[in-house]
C-alpha positions as CSV (number, residue, x, y, z in Angstrom):
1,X,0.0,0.0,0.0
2,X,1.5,3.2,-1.1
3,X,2.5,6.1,1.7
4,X,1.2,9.5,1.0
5,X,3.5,12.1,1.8
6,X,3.5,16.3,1.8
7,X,5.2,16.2,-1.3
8,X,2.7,14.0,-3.1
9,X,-0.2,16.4,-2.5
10,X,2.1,19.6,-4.1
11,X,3.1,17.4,-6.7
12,X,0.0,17.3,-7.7
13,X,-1.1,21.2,-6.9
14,X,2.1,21.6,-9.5
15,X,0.9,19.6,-12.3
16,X,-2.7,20.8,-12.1
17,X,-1.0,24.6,-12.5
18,X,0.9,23.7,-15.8
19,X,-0.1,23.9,-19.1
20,X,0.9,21.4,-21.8
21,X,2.8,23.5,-24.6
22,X,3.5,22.1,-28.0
23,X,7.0,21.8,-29.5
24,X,8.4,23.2,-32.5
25,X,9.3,20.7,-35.7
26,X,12.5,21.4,-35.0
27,X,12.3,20.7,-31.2
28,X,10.5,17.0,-31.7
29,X,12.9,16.6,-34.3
30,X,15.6,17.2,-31.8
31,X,14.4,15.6,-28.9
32,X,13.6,12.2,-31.2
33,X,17.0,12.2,-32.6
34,X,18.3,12.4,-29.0
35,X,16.1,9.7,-27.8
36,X,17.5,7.6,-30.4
37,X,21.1,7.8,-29.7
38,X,20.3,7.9,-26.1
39,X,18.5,4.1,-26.5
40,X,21.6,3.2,-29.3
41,X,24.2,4.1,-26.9
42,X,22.4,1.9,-24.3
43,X,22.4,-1.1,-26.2
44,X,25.8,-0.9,-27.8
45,X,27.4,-0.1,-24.2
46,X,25.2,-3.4,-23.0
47,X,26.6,-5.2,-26.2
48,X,30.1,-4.6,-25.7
49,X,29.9,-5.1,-21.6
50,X,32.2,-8.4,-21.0
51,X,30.1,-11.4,-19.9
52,X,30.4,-12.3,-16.0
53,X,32.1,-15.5,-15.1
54,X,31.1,-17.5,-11.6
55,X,32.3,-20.4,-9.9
56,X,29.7,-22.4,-7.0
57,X,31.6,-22.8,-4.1
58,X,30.0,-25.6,-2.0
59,X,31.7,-26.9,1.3
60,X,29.9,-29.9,2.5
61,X,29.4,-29.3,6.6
62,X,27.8,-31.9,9.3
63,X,26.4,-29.3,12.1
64,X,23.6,-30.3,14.4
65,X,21.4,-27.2,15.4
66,X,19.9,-27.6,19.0
């Protein structure tokens, strides 16, 4: 169940006081050009990452617990 806090109720006095304003052509054209590189820069730095190696340790114990 999700707190409410102060800053959830002027969150939302703050969105219900701005006004949605359309971008320019050139702005959207901007901003999608960004939010390509941005997601091709993601993947390319995901496919050049190294793999991770791992080893399972396992060391075989006899303990009785009381």
């Amino acid at each position: 169940m999700p707190r409410h806090t102060s800053t959830d109720s002027s969150l939302k006095s703050l969105n219900k006081s701005r006004n949605a304003t359309p971008l320019t052509s050139a702005m959207e054209k901007k901003l999608s050009g960004y939010a390509i590189l941005a997601a091709a820069s993601g993947v390319a730095m995901l496919a050049l990452a190294p793999s991770a190696e791992a080893k399972v340790v396992y060391t075989p114990t006899h303990q009785k617990l009381r």
